[in-house]
C-alpha positions as CSV (number, residue, x, y, z in Angstrom):
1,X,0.0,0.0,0.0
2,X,1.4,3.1,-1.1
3,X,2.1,5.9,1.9
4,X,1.0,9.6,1.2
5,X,2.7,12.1,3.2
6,X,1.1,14.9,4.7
7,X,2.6,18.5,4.5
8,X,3.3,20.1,7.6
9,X,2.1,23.4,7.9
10,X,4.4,26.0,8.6
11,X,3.9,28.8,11.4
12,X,2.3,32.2,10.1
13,X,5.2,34.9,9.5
14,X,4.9,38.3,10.5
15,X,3.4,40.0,7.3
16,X,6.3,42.1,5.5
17,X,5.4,46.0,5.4
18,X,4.3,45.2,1.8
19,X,2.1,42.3,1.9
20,X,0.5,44.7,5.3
21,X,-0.4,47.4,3.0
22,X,-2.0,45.1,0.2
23,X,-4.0,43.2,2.9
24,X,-4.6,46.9,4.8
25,X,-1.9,49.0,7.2
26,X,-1.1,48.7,10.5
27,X,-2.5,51.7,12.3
28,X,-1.7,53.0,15.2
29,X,-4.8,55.2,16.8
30,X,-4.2,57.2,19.6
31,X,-7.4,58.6,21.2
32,X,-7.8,59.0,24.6
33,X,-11.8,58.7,24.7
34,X,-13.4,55.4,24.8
35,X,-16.4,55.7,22.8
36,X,-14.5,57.5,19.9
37,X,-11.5,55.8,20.1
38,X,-13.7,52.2,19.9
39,X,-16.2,53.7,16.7
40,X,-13.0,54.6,15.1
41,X,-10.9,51.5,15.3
42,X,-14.1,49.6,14.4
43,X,-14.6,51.3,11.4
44,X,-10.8,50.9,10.3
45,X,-10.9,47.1,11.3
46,X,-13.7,46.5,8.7
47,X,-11.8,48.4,6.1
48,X,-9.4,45.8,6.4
49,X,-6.8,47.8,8.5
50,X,-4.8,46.4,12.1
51,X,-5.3,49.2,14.1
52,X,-3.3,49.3,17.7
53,X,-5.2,51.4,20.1
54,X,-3.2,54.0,22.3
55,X,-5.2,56.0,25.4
56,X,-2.5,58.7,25.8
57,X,0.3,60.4,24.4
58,X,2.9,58.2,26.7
59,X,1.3,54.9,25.6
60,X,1.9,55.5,22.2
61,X,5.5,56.6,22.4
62,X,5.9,53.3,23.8
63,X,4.2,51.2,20.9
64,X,5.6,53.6,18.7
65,X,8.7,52.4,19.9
66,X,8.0,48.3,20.0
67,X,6.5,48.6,16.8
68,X,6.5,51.0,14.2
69,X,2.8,51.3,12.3
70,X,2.4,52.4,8.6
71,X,0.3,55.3,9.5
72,X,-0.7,57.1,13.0
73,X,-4.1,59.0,13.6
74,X,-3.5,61.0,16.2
75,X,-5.8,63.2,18.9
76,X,-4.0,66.6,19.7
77,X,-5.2,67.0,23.2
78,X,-3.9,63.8,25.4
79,X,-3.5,62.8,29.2
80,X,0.2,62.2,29.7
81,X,2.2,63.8,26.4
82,X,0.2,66.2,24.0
83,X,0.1,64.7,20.7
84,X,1.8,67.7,19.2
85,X,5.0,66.2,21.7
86,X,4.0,62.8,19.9
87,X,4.1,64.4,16.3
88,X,8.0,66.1,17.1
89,X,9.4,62.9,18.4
90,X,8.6,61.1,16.0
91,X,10.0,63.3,13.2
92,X,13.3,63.6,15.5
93,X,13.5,60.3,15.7
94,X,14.3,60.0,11.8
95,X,10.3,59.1,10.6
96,X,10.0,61.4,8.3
97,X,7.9,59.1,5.9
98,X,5.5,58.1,8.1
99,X,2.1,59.5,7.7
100,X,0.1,61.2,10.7
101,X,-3.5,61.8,10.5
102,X,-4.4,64.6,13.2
103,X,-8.0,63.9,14.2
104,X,-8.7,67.1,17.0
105,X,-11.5,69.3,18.3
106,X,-9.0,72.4,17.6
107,X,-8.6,74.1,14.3
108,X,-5.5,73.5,12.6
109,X,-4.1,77.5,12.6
110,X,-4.3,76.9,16.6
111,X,-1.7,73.7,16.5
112,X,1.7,74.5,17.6
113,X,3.1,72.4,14.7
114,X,4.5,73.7,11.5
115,X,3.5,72.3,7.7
116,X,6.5,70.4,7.8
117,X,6.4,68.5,11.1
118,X,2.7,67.2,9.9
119,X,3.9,66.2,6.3
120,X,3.2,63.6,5.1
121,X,-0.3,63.8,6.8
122,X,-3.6,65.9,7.5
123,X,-5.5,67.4,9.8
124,X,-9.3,66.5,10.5
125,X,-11.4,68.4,12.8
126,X,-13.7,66.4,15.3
127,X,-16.4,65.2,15.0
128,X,-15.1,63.2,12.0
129,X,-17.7,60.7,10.6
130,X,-16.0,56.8,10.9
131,X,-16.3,56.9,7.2
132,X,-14.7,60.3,6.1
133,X,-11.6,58.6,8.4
134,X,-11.9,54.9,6.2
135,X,-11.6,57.2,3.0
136,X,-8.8,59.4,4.3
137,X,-7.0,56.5,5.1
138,X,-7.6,55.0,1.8
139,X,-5.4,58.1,0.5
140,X,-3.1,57.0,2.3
141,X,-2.8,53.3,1.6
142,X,-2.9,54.5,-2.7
143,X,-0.4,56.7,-2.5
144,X,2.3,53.7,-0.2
145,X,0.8,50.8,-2.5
C-alpha cells in the first residue's frame, strides 16, 4: 500500500510592510476617549486595517517604539504627552515618511506644529464621521501601494 505524506504546515510569518499594505496598514490610533477611540478603530478594522489602540500620548511613544505602524491617527489634546509632543518625536526620531493623521476638536491654525512636522499627513477636525476617516486612510494606503 502506497504511503502519502502529509505536508506540515508552517507557522504564520509576520506580514512584510508590503504584503500589510496590500492586505490593509497597520494603524496606530491614539485617542484618549473610549467611545470615539472604539467607533473609530471599528470602522478601520472592517476596512481591512490592524489598528493598535493607544489612550495617551505616553502609551503611544511606547508602541511607537516596539512597533512602528504604517500610519498614525492622532488626537492633539492627550493625558500624559500632548500629541503635538508625539508628532515632534517622531520626526526627531528620523520618521519622516510616516504619515500622521491629526483627528482634533481644535482648528489646525491653533496647532503649535509647522506644515512640515505634519507632512506627510492631514488634519481633520472632530467630529469626524468613521467613514470620512476609512476614505482618508484610503489616500493614504494609494499613494504607499
Amino acid at each position: 500500500m502506497p504511503r502519502t505524506t502529509v505536508p506540515l504546515q508552517e507557522p504564520a510569518l509576520e506580514p512584510t510592510a508590503r504584503e500589510t499594505v496590500a492586505r490593509g496598514m497597520r494603524i496606530l490610533l491614539v485617542e484618549d476617549e473610549p467611545l470615539t477611540a472604539e467607533v473609530l478603530a471599528r470602522a478601520l478594522s472592517r476596512d481591512g486595517h490592524i489598528v493598535d489602540v493607544a489612550r495617551d500620548g505616553l502609551q503611544a511613544m511606547r508602541q511607537l517604539r516596539d512597533r512602528l505602524p504604517n500610519l498614525v491617527v492622532l488626537d492633539m489634546m492627550l493625558p500624559a504627552i500632548p500629541g503635538a509632543d508625539v508628532v515632534r518625536k517622531l520626526r526627531e526620531d528620523g520618521h519622516l515618511d510616516l504619515p500622521i493623521i491629526v483627528v482634533s476638536g481644535s482648528p489646525r491654525r491653533h496647532a503649535d506644529l509647522s506644515d512640515r512636522e505634519l507632512t506627510p499627513g492631514t488634519w481633520l477636525e472632530k467630529p469626524v464621521k468613521p467613514r470620512h476617516l476609512v476614505e482618508v486612510v484610503r489616500a493614504f494606503t494609494q499613494q504607499d501601494a
